[in-house]
Each structure stands twice: as structure tokens, then as C-alpha cells.
C-alpha positions as CSV (number, residue, x, y, z in Angstrom):
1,X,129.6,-85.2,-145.1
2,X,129.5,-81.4,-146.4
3,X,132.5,-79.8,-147.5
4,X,133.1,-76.9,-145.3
5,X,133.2,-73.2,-146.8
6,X,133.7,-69.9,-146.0
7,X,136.7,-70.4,-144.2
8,X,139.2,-67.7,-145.3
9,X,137.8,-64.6,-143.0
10,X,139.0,-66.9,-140.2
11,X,142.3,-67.8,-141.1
12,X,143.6,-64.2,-141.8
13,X,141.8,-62.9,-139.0
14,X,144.1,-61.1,-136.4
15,X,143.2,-63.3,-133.8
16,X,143.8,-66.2,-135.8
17,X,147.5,-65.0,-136.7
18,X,148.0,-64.0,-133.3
19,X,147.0,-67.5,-131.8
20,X,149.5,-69.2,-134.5
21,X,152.4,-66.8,-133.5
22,X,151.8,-67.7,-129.9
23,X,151.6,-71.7,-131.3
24,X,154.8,-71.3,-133.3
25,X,156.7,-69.5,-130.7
26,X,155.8,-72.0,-127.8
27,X,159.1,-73.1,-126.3
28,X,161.7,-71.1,-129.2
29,X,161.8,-67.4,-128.2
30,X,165.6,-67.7,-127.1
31,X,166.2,-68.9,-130.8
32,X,167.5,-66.1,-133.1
33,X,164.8,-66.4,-135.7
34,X,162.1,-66.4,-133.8
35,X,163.5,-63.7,-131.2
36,X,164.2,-61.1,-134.2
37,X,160.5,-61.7,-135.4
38,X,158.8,-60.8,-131.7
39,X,161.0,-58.2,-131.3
40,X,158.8,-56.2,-133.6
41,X,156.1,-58.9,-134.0
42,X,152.9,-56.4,-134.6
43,X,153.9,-54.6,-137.5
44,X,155.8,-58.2,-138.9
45,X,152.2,-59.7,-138.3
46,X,150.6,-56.7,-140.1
47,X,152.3,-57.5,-143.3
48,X,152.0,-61.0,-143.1
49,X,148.3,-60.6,-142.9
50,X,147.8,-58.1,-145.6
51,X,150.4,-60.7,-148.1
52,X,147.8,-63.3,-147.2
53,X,144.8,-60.9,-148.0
54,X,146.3,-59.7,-151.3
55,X,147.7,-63.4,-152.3
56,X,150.8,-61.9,-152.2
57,X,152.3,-64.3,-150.0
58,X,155.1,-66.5,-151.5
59,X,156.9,-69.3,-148.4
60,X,160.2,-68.9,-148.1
61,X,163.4,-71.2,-148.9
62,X,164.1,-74.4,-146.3
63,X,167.3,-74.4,-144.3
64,X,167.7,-78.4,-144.0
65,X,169.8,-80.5,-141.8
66,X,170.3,-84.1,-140.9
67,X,169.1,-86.0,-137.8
68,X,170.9,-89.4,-136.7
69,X,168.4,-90.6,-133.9
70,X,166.7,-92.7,-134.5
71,X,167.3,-93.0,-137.5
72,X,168.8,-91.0,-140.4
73,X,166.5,-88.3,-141.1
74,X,166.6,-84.7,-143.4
75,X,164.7,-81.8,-141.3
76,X,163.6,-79.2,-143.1
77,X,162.7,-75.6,-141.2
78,X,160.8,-73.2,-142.7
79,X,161.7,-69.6,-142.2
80,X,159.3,-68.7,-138.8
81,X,156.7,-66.1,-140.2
82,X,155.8,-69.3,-142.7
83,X,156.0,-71.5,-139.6
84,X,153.2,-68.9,-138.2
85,X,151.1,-69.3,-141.3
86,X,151.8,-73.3,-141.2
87,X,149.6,-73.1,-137.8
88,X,147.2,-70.3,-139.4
89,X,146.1,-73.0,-142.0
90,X,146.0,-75.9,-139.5
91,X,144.2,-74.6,-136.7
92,X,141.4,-73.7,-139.5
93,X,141.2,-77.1,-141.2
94,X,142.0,-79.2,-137.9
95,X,138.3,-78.8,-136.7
96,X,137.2,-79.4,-140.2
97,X,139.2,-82.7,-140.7
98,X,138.9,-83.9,-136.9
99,X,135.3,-84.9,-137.9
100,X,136.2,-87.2,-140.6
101,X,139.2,-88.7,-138.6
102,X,138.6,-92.2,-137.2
103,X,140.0,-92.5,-133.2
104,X,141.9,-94.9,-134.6
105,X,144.5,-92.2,-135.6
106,X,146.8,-91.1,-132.8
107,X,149.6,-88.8,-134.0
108,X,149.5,-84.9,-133.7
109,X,145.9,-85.0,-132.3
110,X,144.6,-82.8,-129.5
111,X,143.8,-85.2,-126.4
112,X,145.6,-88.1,-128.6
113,X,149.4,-88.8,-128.4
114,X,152.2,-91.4,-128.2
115,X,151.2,-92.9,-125.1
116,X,147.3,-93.3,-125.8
117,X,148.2,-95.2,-128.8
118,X,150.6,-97.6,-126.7
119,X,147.9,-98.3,-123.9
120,X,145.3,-98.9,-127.1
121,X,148.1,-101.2,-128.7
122,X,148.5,-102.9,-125.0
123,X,145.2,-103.2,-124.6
124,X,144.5,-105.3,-128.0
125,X,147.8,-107.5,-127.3
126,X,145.8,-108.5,-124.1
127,X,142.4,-109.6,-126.6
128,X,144.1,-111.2,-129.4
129,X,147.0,-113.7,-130.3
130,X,147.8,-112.3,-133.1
131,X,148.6,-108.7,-135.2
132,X,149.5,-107.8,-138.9
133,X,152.6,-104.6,-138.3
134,X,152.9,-102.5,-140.6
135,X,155.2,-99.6,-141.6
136,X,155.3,-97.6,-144.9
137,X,158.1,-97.6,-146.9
138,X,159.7,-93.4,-147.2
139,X,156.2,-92.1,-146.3
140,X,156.9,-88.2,-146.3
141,X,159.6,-88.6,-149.4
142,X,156.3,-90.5,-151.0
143,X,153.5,-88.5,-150.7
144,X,152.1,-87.8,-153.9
145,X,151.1,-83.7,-154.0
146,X,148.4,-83.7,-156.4
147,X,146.8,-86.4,-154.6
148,X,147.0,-84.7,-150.9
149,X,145.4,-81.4,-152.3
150,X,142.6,-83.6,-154.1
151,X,141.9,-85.2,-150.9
152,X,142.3,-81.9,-149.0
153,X,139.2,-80.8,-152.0
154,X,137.1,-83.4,-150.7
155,X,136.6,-81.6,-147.6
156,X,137.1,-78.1,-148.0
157,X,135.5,-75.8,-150.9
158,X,136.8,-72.7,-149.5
159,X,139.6,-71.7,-153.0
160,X,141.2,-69.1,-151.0
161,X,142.4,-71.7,-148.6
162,X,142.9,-74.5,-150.8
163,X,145.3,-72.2,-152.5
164,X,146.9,-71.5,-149.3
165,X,147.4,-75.1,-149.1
166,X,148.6,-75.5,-152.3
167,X,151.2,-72.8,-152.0
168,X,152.7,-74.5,-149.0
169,X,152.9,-77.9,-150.6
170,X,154.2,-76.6,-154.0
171,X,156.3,-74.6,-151.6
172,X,158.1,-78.0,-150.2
173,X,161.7,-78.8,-150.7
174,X,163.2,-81.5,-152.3
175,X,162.9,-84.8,-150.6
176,X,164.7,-88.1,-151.1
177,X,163.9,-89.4,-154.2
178,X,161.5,-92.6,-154.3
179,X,161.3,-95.2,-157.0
180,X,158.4,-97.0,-157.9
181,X,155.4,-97.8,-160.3
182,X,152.3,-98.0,-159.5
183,X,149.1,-100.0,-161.7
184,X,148.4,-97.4,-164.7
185,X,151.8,-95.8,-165.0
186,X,153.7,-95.4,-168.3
187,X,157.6,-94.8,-168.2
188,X,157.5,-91.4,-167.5
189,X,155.0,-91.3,-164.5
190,X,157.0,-91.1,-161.7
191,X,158.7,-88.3,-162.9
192,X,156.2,-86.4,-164.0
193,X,154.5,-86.5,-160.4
194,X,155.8,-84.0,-157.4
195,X,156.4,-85.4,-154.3
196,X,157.2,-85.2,-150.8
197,X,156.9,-83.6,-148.1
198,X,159.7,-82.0,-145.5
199,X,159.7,-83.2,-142.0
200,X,159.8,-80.5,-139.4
201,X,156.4,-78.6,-140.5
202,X,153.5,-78.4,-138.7
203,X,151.3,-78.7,-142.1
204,X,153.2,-82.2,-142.3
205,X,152.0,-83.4,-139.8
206,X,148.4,-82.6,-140.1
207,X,148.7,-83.5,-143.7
208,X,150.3,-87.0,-143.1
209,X,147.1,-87.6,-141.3
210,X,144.5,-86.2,-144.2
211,X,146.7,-88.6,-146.4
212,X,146.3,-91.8,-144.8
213,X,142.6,-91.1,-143.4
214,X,141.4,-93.2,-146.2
215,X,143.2,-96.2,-145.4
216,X,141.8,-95.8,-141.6
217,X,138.4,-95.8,-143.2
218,X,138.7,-98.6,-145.6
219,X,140.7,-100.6,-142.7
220,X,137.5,-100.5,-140.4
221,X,134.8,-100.6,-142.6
222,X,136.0,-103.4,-145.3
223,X,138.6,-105.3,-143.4
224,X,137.3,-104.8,-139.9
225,X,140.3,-106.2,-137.4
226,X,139.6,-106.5,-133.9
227,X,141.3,-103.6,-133.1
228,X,143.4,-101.1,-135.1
229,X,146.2,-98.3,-134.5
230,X,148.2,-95.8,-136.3
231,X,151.0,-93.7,-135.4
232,X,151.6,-91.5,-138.4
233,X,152.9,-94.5,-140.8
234,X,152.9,-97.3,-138.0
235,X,149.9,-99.2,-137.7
236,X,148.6,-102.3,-136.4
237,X,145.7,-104.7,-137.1
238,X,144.9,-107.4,-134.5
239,X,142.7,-110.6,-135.1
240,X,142.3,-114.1,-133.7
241,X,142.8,-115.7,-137.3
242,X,146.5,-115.0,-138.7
243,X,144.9,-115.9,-142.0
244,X,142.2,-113.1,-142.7
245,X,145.7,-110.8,-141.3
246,X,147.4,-112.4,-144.2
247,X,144.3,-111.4,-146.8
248,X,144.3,-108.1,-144.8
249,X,147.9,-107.2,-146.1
250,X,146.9,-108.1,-149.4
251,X,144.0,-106.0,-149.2
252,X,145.9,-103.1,-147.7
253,X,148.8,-103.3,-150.4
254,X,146.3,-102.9,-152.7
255,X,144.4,-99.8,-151.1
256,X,148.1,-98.1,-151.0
257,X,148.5,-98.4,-154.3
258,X,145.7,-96.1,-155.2
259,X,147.4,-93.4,-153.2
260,X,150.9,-94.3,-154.7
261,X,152.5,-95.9,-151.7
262,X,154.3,-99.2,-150.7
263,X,154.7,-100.7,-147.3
264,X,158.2,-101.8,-146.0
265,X,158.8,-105.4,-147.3
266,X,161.1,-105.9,-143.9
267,X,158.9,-104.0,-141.6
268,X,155.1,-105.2,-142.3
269,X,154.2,-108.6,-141.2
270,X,152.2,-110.9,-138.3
271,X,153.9,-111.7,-135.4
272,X,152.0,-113.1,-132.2
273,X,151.4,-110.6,-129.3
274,X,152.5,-112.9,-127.1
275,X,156.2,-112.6,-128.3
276,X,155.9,-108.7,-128.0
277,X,155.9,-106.4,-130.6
278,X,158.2,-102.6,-131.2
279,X,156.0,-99.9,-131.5
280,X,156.9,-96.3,-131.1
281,X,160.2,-97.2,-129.2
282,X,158.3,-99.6,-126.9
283,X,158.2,-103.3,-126.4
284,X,154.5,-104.2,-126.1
285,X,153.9,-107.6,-124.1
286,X,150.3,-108.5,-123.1
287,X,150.7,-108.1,-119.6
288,X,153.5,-105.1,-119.2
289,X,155.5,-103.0,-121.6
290,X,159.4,-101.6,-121.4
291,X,161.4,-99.6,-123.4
292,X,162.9,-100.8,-126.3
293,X,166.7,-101.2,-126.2
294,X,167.2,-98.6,-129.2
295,X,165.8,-96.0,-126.4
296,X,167.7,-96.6,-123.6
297,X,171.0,-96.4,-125.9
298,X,170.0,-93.5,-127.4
299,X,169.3,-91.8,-123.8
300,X,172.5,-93.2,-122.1
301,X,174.1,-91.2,-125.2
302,X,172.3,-88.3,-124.6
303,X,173.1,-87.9,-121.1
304,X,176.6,-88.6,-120.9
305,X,177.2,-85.7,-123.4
306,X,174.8,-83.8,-121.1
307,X,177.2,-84.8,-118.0
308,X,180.2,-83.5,-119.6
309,X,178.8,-80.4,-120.5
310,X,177.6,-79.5,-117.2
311,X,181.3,-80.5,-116.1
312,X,182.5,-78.3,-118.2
313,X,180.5,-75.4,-117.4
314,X,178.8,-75.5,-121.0
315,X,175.0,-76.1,-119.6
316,X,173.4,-75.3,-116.5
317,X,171.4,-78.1,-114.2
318,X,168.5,-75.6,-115.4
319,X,169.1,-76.7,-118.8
320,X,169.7,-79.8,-118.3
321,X,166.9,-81.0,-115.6
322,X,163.9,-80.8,-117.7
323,X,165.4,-83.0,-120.1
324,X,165.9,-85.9,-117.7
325,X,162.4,-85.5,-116.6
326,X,161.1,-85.4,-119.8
327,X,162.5,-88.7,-120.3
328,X,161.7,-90.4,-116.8
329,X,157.9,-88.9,-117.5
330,X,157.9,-90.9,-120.7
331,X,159.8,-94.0,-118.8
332,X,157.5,-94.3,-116.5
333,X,154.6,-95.6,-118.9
334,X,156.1,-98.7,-118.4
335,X,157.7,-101.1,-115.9
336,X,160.9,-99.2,-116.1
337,X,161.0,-98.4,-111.9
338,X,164.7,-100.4,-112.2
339,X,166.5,-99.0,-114.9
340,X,165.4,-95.4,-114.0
341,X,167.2,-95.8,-111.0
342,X,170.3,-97.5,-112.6
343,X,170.4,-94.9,-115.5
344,X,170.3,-91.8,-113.2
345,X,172.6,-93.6,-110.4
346,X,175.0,-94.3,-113.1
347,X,175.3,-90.9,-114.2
348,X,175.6,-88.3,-111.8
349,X,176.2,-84.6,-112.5
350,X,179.3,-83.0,-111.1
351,X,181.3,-79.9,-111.4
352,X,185.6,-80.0,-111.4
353,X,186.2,-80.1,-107.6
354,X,182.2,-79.4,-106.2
355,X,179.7,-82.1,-105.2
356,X,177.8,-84.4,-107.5
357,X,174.2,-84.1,-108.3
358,X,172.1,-87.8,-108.6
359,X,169.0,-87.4,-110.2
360,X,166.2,-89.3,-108.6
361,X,164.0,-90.9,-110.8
362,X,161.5,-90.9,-108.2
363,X,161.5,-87.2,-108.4
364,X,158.6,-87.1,-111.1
């Protein structure tokens, strides 16, 4: 396949930047950084563009925090006119890479998604007995940078975009450090390689996906499983014979190593579909699927703090409504009918001395 060129006019385009400010707004006007920038966005936009057509354009530092759910987590944000050129670059290369990308590959993909990939997973634990889980050990901390902009090469010859590119991944903060050697190393190897990239951009994602695109390809055309699905770093490979799934991990081990990464020793191995398997916060029988107990937790936790700030006046049901039926939306993939009604019974919503609000779960 051709490497696609001639792509820079496009990306600094006005109507270009303006689509990625839209993108990058979607959902945060009220917060303070991205309301200062719209409140003078056309002349903020001007200058952006004309640091992009200069190569002026430097990104900004990372404000980091840490995540607990649902699992211990460093987020990096990017200052928001970098967050707008984050969707600039990606809304260029996305059509370019989307041809290359197997359908395999279900994470931050237009008309993919979370629960495509668990109906494709529930679908294969219904054909076969068995499937190889896998799960890549610190995959963001891990990724190797000269590597991603190599593979990023292979695709696109356009320099002034590459160099984009490059700016934004030079441009990443410092990630949790990963140890490891991998076959051709000398002592000073690992140190001598940047890595990492932070969680919380957009160009993460859509990189995470030209990173692994390989492995997709070599997983369907050299191993060839009965079926196959990956969620960013979480895939699965399902066969009849546990043995060539055994000879598959091998194989895939090996394949990793050329792009310097490791799977998780306690996370990647073959269970039989009939037992169910976790994936993406579900457990996946052959015949029906429910949540996965870390899920439910994690909700009940989330809406009792939700019910004492609405008793306290703090939040508004406005507020707080589209967040239950976020959740009871995503619920309701499986058979969850019963503890939908049991969560939402169990918590009702009540101001000091007024009546109680339930929330039905049969409301969405």
C-alpha cells in the first residue's frame, strides 16, 4: 500500500482547526481552560494556525494527576489549544491508517467501540472451547518513540506532518519507568531509548493503535486463530486446540519483542470459554454476559458519593441523571435487568426534609 502525501495543506487548513476545536471542546466548555480559550477562540485559532505554518509551534507542559479506578493510573492533560492540534493531526492520519487497520481492532474507532468488541468476544466464546488472554505488561509507559514514528513513516511521507508528529511525541511527559531487555541490547540500551506515552491524549490513543497494528497483522496472517479481538492492549485468540494457543503465545512473545514489549506474566494465558472470561469489565459466558464484580463496586461507590452530594445541595439531579444513565445504558448489554433495579432501589436521591427520588432503571 502507498504511503500517503501531500497531507499538510489539510491539516492547517481553517476548516480543519475549526473541526478539531469543536472535537476538543465536545462536552468541556464549562471547564476553565477550555472556556478562557472560546472566549476569544478566532483570533487564538489564528495564531495557532500561523505557529503551525511557520513550525513555530512548540506543545506545552502536562499538568498530571492520578486516577484510582480501576486501577492506579497517572493522566496527563495537555494544555487545550495542543489538545486542538492533537485532533488536527488525527483527524488527518485517521483515514490514512483506517485502511491498514484490521476489524479486528476495536478501541477509539469510528463505528467500533467497547461493546462491539464484547458481542465479537461473545460471539467466539459461543464457537470455540477455548481462548489464549492476553494483556501487555505497562503498554503506554512502554512504547518505544523511535519505533512509533518509524511505523508512523511507513505510512505517511508527508515531512511536515511527520514532524508534527514527532513534536507531539518528543513533546510527552515522563512516564513510569519500565525495565527490560530486549534480544540485541547492550547495557545501556534501555536508557538510551525514550519512551512512553501519557494517557489522557487523543494522539495516544490513535497511536496505541498504529503501534500494535502489526501484531493484528501478523496474528491473522501467520497464526490465524479462529477468531481474534483487541481492546487497546487486551486481546484474545480463540481456537479448538489449546495446544496451537500455547505455540501462539510463544509466537506472539516473540513478535513483541521486536517492538520492545512484554505481556503480563499473570494476565496472559488459556482459559476455556466455558468458565467465562474478564474482558473490559465484563464477564463473558457463552450463552450471556454480566458485569464484572470490580464494576458494580466501583459504581455502588460512585453513586453513594453522588447521593450525598445531592443531599447536601452540592450537585443537582441535572448533574447527576446523566451519569446513572450512562451507566444503566452500558448495564444493559448484558443480563443485568436485576441488579439495575437493586442498585437504583438501593439508593435513592433525597433532599434534608423533601421527597426521595428512585431512579428507574427501566427508564433508558
Amino acid at each position: 500500500m502507498k504511503r500517503a502525501g501531500g497531507l499538510w495543506p489539510a491539516l492547517v487548513s481553517w476548516e480543519n482547526l475549526a473541526g478539531a476545536l469543536r472535537r476538543a471542546a465536545l462536552g468541556k466548555r464549562k471547564r476553565p481552560d477550555v472556556a478562557e480559550f472560546l472566549l476569544n477562540w478566532e483570533p487564538r485559532l489564528v495564531e495557532l494556525q500561523r505557529e503551525l505554518q511557520s513550525g513555530a509551534y512548540v506543545p506545552g507542559d502536562y499538568r498530571s494527576f492520578r486516577v484510582l479506578e480501576p486501577k492506579p493510573r497517572r493522566i496527563s492533560a495537555a494544555p487545550f489549544r495542543d489538545r486542538v492540534v492533537h485532533h488536527a493531526l488525527t483527524q488527518i492520519l485517521e483515514p490514512v491508517f483506517e485502511r491498514r487497520f484490521t476489524p479486528h481492532s476495536y478501541a477509539c474507532r469510528k463505528g467500533f467501540g467497547t461493546h462491539k468488541a464484547l458481542d465479537a468476544a461473545g460471539a467466539a466464546c459461543r464457537r470455540f472451547p477455548f481462548v489464549l488472554q492476553c494483556d501487555i505488561r505497562k503498554y503506554f509507559p512502554s512504547v518505544d518513540h523511535g519505533i512509533l514514528k518509524d511505523l508512523l513513516a511507513r505510512a505517511v511521507k508527508c515531512r511536515p506532518t511527520l514532524d508534527l508528529a514527532g513534536r507531539i511525541i518528543d513533546g510527552s511527559n515522563p512516564q513510569e519507568p519500565v525495565e527490560g531487555y530486549f534480544p540485541g541490547d547492550d547495557l545501556f540500551t534501555p536508557g538510551e531509548r525514550r519512551r512512553g506515552l501519557p494517557l489522557g491524549n487523543q494522539t495516544s490513543q490513535f497511536f496505541a493503535n498504529v503501534y500494535l497494528n502489526g501484531l493484528d497483522q501478523f496474528v491473522l496472517r501467520e497464526i490465524r486463530p479462529g477468531a481474534y479481538c483487541r481492546y487497546v492492549d487486551d486481546f484474545l485468540l480463540f481456537h479448538d486446540d489449546p495446544d496451537l494457543l500455547r505455540d501462539a503465545r510463544r509466537r506472539i512473545e516473540a513478535e513483541l519483542d521486536s517492538v520492545r514489549l512484554r505481556l503480563h506474566e499473570g494476565k496472559s494465558r488459556i482459559r476455556r470459554t466455558a468458565a467465562g472470561i474478564t474482558f473490559l469489565g465484563w464477564r463473558i459466558f457463552p450463552d450471556h454476559r454480566r458485569l464484572a464484580r470490580g464494576n458494580v463496586v466501583r459504581f455502588r461507590r460512585r453513586i453513594r458519593l453522588l447521593q450525598r452530594r445531592f443531599a447536601a445541595g452540592e450537585a443537582g439531579w441535572r448533574e447527576i441523571l446523566p451519569r446513572l444513565q450512562a451507566w444503566n445504558a452500558h448495564a444493559a448489554h448484558g443480563e443485568t435487568w436485576r441488579l439495575r433495579e437493586q442498585v437504583f432501589s438501593q439508593f435513592p436521591f433525597a433532599r434534608e426534609r423533601r421527597s426521595r427520588v428512585v431512579f428507574p432503571a427501566a427508564s433508558v
